[in-house]
Chimera marker file (.cmm) of the C-alpha trace (Angstrom):
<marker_set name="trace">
<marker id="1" x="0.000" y="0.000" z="0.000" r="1" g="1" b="0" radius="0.5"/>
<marker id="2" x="1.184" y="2.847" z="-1.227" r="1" g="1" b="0" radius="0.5"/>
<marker id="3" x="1.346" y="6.404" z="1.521" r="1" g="1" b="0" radius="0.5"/>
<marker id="4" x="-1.349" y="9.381" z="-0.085" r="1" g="1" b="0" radius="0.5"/>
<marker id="5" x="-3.803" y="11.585" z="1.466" r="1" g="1" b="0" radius="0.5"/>
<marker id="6" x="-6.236" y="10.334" z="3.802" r="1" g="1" b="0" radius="0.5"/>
<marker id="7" x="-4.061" y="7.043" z="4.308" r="1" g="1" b="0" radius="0.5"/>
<marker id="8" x="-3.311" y="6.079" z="8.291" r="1" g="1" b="0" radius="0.5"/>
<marker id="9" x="0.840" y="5.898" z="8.279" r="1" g="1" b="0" radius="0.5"/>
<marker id="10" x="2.828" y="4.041" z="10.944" r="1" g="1" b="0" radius="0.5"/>
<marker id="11" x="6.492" y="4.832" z="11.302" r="1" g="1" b="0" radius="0.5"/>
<marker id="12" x="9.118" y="4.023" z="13.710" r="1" g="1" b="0" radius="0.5"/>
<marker id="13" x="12.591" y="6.242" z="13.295" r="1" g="1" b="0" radius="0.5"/>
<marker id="14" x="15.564" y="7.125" z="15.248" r="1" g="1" b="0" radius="0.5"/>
<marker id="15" x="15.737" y="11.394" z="14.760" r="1" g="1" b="0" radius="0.5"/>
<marker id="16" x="19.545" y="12.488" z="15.287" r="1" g="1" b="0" radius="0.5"/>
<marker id="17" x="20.836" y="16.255" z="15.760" r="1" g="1" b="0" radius="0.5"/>
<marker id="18" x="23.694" y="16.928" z="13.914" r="1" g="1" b="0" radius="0.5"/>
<marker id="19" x="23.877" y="14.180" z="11.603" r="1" g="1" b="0" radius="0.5"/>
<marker id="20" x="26.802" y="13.920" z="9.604" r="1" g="1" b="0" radius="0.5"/>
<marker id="21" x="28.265" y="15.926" z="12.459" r="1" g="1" b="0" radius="0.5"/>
<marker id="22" x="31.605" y="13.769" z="14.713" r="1" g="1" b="0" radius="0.5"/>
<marker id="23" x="28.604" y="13.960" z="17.385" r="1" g="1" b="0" radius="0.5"/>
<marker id="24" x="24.837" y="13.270" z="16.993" r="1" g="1" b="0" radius="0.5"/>
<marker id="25" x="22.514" y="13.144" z="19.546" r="1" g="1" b="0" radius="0.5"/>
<marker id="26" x="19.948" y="11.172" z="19.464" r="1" g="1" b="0" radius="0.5"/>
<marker id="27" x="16.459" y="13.329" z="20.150" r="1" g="1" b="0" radius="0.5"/>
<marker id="28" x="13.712" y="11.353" z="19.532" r="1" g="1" b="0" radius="0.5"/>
<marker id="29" x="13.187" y="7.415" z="18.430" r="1" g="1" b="0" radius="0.5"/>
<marker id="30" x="10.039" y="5.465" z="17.122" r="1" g="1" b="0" radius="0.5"/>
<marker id="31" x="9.975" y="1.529" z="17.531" r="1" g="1" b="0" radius="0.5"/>
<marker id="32" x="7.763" y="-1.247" z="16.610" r="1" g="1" b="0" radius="0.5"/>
<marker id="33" x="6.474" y="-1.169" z="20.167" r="1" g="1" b="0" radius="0.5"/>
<marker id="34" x="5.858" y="2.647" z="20.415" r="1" g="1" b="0" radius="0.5"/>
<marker id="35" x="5.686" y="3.986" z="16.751" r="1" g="1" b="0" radius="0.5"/>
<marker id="36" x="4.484" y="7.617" z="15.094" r="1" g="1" b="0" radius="0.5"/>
<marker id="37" x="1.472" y="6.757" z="13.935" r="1" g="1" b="0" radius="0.5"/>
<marker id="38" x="-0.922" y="9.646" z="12.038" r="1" g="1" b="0" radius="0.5"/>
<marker id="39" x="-3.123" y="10.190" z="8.920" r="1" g="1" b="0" radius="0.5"/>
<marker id="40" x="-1.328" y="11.255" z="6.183" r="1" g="1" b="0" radius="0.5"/>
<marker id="41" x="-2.198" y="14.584" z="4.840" r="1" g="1" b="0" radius="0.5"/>
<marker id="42" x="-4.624" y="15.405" z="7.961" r="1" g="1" b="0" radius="0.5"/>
<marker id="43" x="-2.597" y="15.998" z="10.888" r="1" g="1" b="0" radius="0.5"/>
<marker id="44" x="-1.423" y="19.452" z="11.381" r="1" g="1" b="0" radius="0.5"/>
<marker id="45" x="1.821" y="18.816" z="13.263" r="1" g="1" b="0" radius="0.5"/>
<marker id="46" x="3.733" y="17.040" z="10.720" r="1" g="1" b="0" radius="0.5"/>
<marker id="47" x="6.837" y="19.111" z="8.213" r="1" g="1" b="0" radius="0.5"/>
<marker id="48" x="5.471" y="19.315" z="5.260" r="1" g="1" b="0" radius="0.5"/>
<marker id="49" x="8.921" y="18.672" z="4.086" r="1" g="1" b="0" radius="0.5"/>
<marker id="50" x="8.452" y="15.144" z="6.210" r="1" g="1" b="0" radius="0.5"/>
<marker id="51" x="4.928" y="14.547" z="4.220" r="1" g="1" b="0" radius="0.5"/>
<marker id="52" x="7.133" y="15.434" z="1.270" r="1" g="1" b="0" radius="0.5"/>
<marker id="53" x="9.293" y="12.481" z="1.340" r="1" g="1" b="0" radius="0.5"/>
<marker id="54" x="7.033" y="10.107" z="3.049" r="1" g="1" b="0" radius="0.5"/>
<marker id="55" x="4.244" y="10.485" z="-0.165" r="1" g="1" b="0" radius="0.5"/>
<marker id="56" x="4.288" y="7.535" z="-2.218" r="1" g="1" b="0" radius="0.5"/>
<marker id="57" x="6.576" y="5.302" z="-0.007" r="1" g="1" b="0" radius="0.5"/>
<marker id="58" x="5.415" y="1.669" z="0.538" r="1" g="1" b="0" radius="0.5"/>
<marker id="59" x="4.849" y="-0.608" z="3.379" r="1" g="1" b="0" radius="0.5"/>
<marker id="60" x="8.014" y="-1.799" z="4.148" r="1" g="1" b="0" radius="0.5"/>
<marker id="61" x="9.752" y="0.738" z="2.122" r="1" g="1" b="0" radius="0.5"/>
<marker id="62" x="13.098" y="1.968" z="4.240" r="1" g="1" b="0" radius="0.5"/>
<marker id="63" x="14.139" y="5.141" z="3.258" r="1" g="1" b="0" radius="0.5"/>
<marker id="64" x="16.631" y="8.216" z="5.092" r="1" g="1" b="0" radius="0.5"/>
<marker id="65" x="15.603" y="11.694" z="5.255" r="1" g="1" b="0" radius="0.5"/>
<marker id="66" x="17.682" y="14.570" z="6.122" r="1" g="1" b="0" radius="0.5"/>
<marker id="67" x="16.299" y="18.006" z="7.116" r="1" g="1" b="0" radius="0.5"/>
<marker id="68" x="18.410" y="21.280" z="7.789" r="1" g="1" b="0" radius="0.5"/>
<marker id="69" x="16.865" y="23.109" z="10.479" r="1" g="1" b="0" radius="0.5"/>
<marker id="70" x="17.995" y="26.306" z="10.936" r="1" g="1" b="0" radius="0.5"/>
<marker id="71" x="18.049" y="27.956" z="14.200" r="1" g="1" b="0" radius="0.5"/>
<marker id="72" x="16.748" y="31.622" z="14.462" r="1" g="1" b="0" radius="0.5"/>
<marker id="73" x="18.896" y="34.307" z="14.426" r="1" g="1" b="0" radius="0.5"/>
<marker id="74" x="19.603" y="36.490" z="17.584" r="1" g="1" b="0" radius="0.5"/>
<marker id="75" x="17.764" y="39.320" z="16.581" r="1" g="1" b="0" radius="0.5"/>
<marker id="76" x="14.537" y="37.156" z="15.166" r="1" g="1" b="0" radius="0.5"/>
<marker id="77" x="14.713" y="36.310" z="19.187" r="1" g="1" b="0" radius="0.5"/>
<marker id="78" x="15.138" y="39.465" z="20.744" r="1" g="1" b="0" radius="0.5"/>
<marker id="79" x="12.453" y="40.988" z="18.296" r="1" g="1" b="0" radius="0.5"/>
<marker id="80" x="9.587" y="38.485" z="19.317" r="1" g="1" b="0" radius="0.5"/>
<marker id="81" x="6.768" y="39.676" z="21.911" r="1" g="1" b="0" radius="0.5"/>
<marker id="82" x="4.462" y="36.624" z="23.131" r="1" g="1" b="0" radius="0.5"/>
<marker id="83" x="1.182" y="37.764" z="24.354" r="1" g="1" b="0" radius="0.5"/>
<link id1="1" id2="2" r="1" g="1" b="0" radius="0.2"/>
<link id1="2" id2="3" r="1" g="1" b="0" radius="0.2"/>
<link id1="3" id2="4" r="1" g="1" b="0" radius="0.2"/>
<link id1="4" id2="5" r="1" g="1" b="0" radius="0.2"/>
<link id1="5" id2="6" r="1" g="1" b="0" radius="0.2"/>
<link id1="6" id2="7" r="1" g="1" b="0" radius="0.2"/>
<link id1="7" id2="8" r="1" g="1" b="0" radius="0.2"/>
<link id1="8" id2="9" r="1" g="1" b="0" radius="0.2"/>
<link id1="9" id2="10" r="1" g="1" b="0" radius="0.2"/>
<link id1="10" id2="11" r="1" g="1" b="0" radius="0.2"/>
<link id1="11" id2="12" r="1" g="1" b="0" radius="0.2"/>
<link id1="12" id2="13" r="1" g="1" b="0" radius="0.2"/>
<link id1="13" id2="14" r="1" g="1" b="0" radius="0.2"/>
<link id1="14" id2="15" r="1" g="1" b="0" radius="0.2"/>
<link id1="15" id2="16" r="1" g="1" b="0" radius="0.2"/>
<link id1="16" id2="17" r="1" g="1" b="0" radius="0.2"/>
<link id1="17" id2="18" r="1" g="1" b="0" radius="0.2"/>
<link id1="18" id2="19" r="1" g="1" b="0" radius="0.2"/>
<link id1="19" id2="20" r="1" g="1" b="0" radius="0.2"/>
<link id1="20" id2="21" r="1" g="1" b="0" radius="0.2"/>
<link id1="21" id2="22" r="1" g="1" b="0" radius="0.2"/>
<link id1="22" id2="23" r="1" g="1" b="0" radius="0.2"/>
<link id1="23" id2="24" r="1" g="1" b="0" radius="0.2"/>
<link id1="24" id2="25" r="1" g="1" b="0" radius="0.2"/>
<link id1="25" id2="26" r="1" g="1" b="0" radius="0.2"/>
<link id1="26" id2="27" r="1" g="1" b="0" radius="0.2"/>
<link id1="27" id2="28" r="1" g="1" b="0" radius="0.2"/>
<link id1="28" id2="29" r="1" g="1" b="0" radius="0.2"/>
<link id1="29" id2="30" r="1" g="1" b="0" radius="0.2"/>
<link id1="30" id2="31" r="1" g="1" b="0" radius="0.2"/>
<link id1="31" id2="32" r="1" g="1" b="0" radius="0.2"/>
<link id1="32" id2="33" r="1" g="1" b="0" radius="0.2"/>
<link id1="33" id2="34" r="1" g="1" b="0" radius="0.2"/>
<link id1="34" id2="35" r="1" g="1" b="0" radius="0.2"/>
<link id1="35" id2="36" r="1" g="1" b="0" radius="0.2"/>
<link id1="36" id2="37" r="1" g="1" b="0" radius="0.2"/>
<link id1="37" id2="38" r="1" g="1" b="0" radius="0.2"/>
<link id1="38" id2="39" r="1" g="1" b="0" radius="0.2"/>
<link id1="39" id2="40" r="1" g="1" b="0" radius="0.2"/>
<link id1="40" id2="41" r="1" g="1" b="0" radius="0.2"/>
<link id1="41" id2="42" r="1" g="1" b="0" radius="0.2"/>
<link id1="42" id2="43" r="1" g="1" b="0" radius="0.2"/>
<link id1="43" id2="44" r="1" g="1" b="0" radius="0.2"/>
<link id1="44" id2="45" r="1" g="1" b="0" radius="0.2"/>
<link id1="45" id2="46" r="1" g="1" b="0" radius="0.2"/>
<link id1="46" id2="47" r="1" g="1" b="0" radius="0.2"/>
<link id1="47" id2="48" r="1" g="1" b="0" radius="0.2"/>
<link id1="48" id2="49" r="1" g="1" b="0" radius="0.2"/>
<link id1="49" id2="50" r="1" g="1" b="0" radius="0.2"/>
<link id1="50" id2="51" r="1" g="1" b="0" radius="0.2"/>
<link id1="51" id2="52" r="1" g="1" b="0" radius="0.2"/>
<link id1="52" id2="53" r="1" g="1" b="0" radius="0.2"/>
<link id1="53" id2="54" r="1" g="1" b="0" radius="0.2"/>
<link id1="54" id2="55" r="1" g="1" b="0" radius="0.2"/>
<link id1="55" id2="56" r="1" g="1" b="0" radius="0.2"/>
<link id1="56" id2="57" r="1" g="1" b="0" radius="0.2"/>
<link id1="57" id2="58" r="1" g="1" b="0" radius="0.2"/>
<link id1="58" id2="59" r="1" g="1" b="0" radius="0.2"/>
<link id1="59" id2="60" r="1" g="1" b="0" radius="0.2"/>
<link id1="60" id2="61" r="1" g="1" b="0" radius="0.2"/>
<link id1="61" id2="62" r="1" g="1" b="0" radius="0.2"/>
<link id1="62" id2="63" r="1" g="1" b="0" radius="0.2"/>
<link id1="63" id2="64" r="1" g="1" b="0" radius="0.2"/>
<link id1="64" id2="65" r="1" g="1" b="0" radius="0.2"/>
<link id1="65" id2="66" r="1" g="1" b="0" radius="0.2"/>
<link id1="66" id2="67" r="1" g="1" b="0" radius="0.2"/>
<link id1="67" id2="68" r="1" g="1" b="0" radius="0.2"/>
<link id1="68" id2="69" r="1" g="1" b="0" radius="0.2"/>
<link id1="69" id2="70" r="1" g="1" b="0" radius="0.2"/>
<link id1="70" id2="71" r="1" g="1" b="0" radius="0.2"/>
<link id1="71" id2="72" r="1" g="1" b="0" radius="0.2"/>
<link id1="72" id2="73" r="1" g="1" b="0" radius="0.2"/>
<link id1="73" id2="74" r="1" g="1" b="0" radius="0.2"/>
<link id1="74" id2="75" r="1" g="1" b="0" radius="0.2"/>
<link id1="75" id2="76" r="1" g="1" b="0" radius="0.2"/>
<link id1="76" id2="77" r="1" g="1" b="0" radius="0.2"/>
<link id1="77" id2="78" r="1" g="1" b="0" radius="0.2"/>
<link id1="78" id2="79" r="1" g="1" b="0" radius="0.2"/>
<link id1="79" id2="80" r="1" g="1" b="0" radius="0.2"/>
<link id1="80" id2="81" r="1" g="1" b="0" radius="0.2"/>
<link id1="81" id2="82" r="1" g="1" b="0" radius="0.2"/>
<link id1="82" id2="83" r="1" g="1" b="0" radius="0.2"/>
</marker_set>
């Protein structure tokens, strides 16, 4: 089965910071006993660069995905009011 819209997804994953780095830290893991499990295309709190990647993978498929997340600058931080 192919992963679309509307389709319910199961993943497990081990999420590293700094890969490719001499030291990655391991920040968040999915296994077969506790995995990520959402509808794909519905929920809300998902990167759509993830969904991206993930869209037209297959059961069993194993695939690696690297993201660059960049960290806000110092002024972005300084400059933000939360009400």
């Amino acid at each position: 089965m192919e992963i679309k819209p509307g389709k319910f997804v199961v993943l497990t994953y081990d999420l590293y910071a700094g890969a490719g780095e001499p030291e990655e830290t391991l920040m968040m893991r999915a296994t077969d006993e506790m995995p990520d499990q959402f509808v794909f295309g519905v929920d809300q709190n998902i990167l759509p660069s993830m969904l991206k990647r993930l869209e037209g993978l297959k059961q069993g498929d194993n695939s690696i995905l690297y993201f660059l997340v960049k960290r806000p600058s110092e002024n972005a931080t300084k400059n933000t009011s939360w009400s």
